[in-house]
N, CA, C and O of each residue as an XYZ file, in Angstrom:
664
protein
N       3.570    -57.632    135.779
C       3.564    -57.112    134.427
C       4.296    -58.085    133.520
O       5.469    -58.389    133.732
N       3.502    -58.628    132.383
C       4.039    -59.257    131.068
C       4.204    -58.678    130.428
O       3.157    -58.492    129.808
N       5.243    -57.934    129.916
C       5.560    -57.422    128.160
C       4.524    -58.233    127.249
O       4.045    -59.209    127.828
N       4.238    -58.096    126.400
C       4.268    -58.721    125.116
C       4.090    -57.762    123.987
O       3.526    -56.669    124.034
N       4.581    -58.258    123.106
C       4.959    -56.966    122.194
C       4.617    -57.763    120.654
O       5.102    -58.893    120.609
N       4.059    -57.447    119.732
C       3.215    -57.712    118.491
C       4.117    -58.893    117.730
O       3.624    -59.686    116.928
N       5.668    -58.873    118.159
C       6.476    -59.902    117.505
C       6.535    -61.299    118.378
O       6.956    -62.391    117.996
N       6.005    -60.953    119.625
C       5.919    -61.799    120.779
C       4.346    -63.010    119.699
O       4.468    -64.233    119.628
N       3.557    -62.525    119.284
C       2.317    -63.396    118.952
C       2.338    -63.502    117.294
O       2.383    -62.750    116.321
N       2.277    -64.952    117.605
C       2.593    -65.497    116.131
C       1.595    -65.408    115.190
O       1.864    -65.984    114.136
N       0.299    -64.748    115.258
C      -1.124    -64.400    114.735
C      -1.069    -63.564    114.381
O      -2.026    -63.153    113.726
N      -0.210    -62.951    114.522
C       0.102    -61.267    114.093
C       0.374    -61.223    112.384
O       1.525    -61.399    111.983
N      -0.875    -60.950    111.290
C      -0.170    -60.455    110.491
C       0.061    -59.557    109.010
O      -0.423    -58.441    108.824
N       0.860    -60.265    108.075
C       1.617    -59.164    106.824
C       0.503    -57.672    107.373
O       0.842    -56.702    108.051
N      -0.679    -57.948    106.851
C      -1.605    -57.094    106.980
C      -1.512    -56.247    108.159
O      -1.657    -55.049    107.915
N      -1.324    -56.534    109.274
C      -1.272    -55.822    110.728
C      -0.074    -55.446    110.663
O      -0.048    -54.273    111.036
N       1.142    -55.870    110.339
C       2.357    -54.824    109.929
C       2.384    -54.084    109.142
O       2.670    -52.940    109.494
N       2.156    -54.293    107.947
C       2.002    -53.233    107.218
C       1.333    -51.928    107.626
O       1.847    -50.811    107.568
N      -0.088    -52.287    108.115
C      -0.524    -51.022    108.435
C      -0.014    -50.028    109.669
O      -0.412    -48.882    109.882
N       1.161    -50.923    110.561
C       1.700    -50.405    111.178
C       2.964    -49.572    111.472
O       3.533    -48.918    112.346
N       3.059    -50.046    110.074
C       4.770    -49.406    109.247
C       4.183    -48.039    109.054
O       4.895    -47.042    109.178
N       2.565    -47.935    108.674
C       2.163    -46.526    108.281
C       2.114    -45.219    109.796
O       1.935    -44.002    109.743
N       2.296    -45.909    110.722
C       2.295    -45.104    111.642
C       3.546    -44.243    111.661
O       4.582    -44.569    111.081
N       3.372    -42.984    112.451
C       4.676    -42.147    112.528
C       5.013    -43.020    114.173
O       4.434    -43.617    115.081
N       6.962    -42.365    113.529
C       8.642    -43.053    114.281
C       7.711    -43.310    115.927
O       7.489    -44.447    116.343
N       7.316    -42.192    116.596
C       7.428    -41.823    117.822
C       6.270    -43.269    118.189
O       6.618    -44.266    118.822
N       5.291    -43.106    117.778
C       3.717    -44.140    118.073
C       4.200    -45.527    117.536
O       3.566    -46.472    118.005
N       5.181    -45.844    116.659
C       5.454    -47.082    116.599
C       6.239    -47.519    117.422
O       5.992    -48.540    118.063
N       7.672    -46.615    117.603
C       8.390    -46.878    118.921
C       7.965    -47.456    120.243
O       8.388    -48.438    120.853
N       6.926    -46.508    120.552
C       6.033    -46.444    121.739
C       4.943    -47.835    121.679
O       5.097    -48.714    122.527
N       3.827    -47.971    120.614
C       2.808    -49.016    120.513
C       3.717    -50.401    120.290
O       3.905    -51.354    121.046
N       4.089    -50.188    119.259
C       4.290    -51.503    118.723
C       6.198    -52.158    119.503
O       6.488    -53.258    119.972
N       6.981    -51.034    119.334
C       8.442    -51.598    120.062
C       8.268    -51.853    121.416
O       8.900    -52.711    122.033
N       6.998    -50.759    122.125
C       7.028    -51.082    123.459
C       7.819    -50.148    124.279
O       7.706    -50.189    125.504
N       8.352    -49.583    123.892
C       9.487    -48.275    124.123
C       8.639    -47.121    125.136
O       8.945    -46.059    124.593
N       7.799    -46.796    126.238
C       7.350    -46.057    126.603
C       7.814    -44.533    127.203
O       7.223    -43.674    127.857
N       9.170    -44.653    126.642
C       9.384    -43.179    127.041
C       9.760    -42.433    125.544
O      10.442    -41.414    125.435
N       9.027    -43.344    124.213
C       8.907    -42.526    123.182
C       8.114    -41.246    123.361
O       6.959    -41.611    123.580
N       8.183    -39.751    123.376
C       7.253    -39.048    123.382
C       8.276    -38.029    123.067
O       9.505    -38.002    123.117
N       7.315    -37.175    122.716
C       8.046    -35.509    122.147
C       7.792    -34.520    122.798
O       7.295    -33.538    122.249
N       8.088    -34.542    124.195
C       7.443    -33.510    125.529
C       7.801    -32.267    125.121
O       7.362    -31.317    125.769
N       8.906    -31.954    123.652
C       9.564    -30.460    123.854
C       8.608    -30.215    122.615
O       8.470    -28.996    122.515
N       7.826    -30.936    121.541
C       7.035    -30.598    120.621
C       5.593    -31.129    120.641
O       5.128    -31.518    119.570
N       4.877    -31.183    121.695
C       3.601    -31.973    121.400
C       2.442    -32.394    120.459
O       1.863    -33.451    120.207
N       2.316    -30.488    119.852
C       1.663    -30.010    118.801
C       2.325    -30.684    117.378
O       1.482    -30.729    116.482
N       3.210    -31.037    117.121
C       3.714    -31.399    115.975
C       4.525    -32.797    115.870
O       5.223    -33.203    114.940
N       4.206    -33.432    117.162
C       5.375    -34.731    117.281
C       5.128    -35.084    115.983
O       6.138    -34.944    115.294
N       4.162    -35.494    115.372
C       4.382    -36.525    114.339
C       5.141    -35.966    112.740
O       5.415    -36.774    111.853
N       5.420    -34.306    112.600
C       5.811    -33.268    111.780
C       6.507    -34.473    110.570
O       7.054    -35.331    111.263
N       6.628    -34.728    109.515
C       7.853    -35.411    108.985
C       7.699    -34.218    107.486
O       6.706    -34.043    106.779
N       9.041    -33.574    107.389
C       9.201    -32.445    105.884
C       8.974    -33.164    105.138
O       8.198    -32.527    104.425
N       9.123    -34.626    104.478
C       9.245    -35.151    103.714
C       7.765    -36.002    103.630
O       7.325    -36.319    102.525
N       7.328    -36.208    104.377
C       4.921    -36.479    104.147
C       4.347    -35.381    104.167
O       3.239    -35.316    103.635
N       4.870    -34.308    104.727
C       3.970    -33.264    105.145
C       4.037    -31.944    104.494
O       3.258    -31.033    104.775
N       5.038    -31.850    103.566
C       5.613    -30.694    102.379
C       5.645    -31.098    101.184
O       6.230    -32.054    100.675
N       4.838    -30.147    100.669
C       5.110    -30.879     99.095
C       4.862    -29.049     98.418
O       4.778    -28.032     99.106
N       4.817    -29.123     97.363
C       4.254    -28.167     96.035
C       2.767    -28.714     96.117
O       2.389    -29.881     96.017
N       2.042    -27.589     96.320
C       0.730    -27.547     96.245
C      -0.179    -26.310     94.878
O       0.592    -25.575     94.262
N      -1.197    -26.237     94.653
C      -1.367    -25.221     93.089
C      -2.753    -25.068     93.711
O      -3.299    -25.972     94.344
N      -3.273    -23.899     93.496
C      -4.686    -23.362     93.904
C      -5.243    -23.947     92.896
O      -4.744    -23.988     91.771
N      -6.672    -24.605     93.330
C      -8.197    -25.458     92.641
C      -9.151    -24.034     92.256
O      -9.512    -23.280     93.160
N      -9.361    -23.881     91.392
C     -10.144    -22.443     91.351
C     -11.475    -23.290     91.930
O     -12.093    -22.734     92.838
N     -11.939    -24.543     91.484
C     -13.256    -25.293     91.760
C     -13.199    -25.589     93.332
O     -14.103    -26.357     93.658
N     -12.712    -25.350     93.964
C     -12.485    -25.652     95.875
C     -12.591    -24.433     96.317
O     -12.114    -23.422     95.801
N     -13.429    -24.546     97.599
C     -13.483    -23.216     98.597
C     -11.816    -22.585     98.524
O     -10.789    -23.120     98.107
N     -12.021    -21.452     99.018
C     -10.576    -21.076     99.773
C     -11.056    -20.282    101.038
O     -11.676    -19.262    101.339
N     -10.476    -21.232    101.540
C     -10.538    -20.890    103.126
C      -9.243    -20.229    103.518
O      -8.069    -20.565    103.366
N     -10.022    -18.818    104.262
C      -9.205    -17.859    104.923
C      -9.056    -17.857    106.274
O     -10.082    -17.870    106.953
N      -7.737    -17.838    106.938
C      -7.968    -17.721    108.549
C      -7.173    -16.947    109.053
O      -5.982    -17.007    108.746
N      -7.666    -15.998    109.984
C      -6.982    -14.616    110.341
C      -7.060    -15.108    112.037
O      -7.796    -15.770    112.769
N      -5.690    -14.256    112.121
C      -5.443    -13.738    113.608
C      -4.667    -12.766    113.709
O      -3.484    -12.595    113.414
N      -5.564    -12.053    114.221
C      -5.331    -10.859    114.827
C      -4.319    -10.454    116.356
O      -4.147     -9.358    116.890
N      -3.852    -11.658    116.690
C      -2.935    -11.203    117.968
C      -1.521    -11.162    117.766
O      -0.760    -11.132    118.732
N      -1.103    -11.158    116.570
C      -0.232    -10.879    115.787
C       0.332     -9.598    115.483
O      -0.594     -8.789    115.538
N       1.449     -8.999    115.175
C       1.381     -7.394    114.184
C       2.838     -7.934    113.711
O       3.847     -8.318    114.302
N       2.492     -7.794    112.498
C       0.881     -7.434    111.852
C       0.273     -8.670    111.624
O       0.715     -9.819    111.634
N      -1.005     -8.124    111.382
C      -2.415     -8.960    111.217
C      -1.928    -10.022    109.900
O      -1.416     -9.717    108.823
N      -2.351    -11.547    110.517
C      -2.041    -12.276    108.980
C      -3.257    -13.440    108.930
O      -4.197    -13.821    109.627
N      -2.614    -13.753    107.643
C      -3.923    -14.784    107.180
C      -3.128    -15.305    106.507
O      -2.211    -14.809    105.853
N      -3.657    -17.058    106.724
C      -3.127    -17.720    105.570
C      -4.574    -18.391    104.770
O      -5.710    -18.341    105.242
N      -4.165    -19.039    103.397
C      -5.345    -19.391    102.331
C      -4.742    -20.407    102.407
O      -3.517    -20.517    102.381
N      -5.972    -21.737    102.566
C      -5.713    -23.197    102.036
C      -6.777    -23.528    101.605
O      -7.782    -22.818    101.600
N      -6.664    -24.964    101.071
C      -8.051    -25.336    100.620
C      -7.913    -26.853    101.106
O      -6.822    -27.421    101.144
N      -8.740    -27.266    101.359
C      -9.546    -29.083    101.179
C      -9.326    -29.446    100.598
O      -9.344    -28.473     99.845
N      -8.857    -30.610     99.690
C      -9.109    -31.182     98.769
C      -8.381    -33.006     98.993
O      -7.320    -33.543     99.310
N      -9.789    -33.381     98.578
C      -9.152    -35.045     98.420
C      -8.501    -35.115     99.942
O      -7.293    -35.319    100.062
N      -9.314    -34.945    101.046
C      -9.195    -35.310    102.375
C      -7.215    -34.738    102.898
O      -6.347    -35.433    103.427
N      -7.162    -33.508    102.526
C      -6.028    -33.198    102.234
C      -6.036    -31.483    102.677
O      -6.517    -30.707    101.852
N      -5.704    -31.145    103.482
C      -5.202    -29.639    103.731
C      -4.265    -28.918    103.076
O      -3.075    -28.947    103.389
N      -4.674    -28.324    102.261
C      -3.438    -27.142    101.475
C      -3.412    -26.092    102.007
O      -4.378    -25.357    102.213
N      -1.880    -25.841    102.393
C      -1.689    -24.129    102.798
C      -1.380    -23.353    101.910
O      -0.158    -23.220    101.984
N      -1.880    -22.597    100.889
C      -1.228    -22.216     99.495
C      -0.421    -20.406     99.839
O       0.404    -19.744     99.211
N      -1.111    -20.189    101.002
C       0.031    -18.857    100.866
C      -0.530    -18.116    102.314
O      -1.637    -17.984    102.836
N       0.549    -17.803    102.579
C       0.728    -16.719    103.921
C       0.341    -15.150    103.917
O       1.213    -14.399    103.482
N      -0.662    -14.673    104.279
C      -0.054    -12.988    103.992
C       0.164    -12.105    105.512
O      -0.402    -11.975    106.597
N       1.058    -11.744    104.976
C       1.218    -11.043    106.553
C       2.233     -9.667    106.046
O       3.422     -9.804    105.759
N       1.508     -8.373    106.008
C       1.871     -7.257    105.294
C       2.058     -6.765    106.329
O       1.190     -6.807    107.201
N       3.829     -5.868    106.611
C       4.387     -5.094    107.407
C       3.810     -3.889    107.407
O       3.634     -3.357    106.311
N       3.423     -3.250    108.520
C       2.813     -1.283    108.430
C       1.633     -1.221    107.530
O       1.445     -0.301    106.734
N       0.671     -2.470    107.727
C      -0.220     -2.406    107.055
C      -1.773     -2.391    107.916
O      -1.773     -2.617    109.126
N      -2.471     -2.237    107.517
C      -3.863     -2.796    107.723
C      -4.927     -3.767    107.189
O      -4.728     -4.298    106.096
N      -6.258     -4.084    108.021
C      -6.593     -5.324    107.320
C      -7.142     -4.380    106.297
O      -5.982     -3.973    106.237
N      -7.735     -3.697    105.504
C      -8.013     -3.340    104.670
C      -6.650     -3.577    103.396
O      -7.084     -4.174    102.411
N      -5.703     -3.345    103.334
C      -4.398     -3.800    102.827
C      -4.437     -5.251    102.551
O      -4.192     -5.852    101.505
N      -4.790     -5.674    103.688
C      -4.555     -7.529    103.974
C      -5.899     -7.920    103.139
O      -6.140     -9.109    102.929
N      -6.659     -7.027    102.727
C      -7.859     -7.718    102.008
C      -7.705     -7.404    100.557
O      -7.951     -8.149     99.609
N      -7.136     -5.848    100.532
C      -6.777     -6.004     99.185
C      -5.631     -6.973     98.444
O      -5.680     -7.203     97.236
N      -4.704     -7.453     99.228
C      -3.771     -8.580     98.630
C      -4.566     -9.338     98.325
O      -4.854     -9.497     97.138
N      -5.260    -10.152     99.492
C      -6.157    -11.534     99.317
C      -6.656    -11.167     97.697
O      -6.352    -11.828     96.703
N      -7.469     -9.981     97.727
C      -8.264     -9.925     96.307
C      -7.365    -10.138     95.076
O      -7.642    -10.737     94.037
N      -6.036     -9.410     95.485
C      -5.443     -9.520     94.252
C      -5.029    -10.557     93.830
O      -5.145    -10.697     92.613
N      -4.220    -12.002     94.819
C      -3.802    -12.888     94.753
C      -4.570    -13.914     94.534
O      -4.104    -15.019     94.255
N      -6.071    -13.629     94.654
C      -7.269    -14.763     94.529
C      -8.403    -14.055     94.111
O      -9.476    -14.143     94.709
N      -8.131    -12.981     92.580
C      -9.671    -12.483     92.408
C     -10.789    -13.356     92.318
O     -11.776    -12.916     92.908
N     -10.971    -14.683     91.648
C     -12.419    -14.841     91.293
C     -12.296    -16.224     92.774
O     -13.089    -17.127     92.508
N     -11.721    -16.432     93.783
C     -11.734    -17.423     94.622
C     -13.340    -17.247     95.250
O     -13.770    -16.094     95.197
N     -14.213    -18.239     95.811
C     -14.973    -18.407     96.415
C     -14.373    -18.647     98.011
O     -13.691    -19.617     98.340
N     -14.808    -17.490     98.950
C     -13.801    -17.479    100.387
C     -14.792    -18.346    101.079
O     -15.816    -18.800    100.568
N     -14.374    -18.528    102.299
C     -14.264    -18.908    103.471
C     -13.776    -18.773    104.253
O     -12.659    -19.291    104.272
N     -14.197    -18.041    105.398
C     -13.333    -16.658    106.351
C     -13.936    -17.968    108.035
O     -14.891    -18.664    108.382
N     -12.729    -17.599    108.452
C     -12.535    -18.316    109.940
C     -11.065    -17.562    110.796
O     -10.123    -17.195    110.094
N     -11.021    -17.441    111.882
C     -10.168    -17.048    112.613
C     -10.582    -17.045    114.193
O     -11.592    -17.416    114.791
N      -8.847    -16.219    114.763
C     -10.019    -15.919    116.203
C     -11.003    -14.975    116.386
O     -11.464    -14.158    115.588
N     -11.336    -15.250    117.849
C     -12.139    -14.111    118.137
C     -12.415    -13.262    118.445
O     -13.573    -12.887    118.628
N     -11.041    -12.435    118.667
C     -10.478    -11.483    118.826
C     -10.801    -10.563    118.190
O     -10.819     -9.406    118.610
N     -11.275    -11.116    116.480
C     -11.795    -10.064    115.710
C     -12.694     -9.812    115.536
O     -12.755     -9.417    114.372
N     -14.264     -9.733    116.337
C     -14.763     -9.575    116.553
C     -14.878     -8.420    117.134
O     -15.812     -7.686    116.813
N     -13.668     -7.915    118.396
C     -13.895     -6.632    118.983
C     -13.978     -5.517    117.954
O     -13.545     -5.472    116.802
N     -14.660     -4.612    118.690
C     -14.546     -3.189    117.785
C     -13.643     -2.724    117.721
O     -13.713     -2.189    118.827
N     -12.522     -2.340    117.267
C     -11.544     -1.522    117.534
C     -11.215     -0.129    116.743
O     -12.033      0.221    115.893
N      -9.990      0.739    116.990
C      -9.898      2.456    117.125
C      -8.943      1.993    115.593
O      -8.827      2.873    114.739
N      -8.108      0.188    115.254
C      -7.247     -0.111    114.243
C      -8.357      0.038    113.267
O      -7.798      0.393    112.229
N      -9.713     -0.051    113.038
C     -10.240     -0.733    112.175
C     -11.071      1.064    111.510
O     -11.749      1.713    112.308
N     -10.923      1.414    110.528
C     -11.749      2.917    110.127
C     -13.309      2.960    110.287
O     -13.943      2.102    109.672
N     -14.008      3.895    111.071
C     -15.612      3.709    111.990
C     -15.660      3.086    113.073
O     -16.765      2.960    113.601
N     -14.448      2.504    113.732
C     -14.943      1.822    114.936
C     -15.298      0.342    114.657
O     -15.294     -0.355    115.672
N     -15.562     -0.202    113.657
C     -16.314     -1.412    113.650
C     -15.190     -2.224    114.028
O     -14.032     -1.899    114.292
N     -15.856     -3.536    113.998
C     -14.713     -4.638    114.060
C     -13.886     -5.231    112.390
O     -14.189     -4.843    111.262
N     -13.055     -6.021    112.683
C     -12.044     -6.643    112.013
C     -13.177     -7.698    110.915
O     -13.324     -7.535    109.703
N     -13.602     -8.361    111.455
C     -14.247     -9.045    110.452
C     -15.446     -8.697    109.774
O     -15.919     -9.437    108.911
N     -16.176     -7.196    110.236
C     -17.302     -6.985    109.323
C     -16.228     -6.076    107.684
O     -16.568     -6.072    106.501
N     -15.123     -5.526    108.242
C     -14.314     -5.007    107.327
C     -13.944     -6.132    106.242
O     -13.983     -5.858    105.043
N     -13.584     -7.407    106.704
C     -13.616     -8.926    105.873
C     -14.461     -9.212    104.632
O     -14.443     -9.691    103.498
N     -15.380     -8.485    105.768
C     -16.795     -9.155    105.111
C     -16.922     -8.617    103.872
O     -16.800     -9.148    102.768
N     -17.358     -6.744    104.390
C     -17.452     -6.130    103.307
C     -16.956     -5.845    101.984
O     -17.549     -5.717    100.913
N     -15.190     -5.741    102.434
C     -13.849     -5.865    101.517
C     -14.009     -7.278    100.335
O     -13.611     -7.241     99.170
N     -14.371     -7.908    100.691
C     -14.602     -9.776    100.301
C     -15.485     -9.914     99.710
O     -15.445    -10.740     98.799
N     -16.513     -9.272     99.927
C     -18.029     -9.045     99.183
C     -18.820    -11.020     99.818
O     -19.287    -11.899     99.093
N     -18.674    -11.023    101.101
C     -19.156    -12.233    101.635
C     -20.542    -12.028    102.282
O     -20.967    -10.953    102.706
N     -21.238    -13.313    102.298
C     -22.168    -13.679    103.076
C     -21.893    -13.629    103.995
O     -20.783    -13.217    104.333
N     -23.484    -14.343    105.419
C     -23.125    -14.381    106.752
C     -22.763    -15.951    106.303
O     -22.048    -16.489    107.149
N     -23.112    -16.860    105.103
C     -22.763    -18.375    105.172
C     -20.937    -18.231    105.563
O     -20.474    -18.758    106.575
N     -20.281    -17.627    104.809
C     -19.352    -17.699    104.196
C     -18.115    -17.412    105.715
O     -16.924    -17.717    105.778
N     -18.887    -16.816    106.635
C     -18.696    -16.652    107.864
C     -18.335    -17.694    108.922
O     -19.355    -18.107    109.473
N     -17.300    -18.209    109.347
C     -17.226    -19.342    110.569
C     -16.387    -18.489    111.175
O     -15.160    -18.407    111.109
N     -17.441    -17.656    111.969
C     -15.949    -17.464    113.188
C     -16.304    -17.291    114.794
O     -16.933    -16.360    115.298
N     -15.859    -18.184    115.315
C     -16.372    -18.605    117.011
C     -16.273    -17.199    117.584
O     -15.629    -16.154    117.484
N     -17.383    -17.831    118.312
C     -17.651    -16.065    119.452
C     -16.374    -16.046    120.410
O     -15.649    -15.056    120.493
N     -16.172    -17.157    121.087
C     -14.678    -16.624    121.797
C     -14.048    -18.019    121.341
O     -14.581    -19.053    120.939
N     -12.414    -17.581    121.601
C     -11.107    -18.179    121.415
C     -11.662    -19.766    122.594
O     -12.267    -19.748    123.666
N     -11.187    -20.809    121.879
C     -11.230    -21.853    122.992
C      -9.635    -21.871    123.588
O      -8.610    -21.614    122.956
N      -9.798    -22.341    125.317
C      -9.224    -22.250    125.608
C      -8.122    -22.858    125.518
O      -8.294    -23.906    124.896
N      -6.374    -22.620    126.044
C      -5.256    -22.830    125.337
C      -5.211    -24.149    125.687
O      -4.440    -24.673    124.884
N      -5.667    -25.057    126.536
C      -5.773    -26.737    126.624
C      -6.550    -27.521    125.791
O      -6.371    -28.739    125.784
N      -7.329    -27.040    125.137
C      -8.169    -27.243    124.319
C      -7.639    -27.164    122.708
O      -7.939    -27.842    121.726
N      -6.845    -26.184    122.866
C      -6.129    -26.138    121.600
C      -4.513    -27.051    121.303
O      -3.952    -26.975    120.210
């Protein structure tokens, strides 16, 4: 085994650093220092997290979808609203109502986003029928109806992928 490490080759350049300064602490440590026991084994899902790239003040686009995503294995039942924009994920608000139901959880959404154009996604959990939901039906035809949505407006996988996958 030869080390060589990006400062090791004199061809290396401004341009190829720079874009490597853009990498997050842990992957530069690791790629470019050579450091191989950089890794975040106690956070995997979030190694690269930084509050300061990844938090900001964000303002609802009335002209952008708003995408809704519910899970139901929760209590209570929550959803958060973000939108797309400019290759960019916004989380603009959480709802998650104590001693409530999704009928509750739909009337907030309405109130907090009357004229929004939705986009409903979650697990698939809500799909089952359940004794929580008034008639028996399931969780997301109550969405539907409450929301006044299409079947377009609809993304929601028939089952949960599995937890390695996620």
């Amino acid at each position: 085994f030869l080390e060589a490490l990006p400062n090791d080759n004199p061809f290396v350049t401004k341009d190829q650093w720079d874009a490597w300064g853009t990498l997050d602490p842990l992957s530069y440590d690791r790629m470019i220092k050579g450091d191989w026991s950089a890794f975040a084994i106690d956070r995997p899902f979030a190694y690269c997290f930084d509050q300061k790239k990844h938090v900001s003040t964000v303002t609802y686009e009335q002209s952008a979808y708003l995408h809704l995503s519910f899970d139901f294995n929760v209590d209570p039942v929550t959803a958060i609203a973000s939108q797309y924009i400019n290759d960019e994920i916004r989380i603009l608000s959480e709802f998650r109502l104590q001693n409530s139901n999704i009928h509750e959880l739909c009337d907030r959404i309405l109130t907090t986003y009357p004229t929004a154009v939705y986009m409903v996604t979650g697990d698939a959990s809500g799909r089952a029928r359940s004794a929580l939901t008034q008639g028996n039906i399931n969780y997301y035809t109550v969405i539907k109806q409450k929301l006044k949505l299409n079947d377009a407006q609809m993304k929601v996988p028939s089952v949960n992928p599995a937890i390695s996958d996620s």
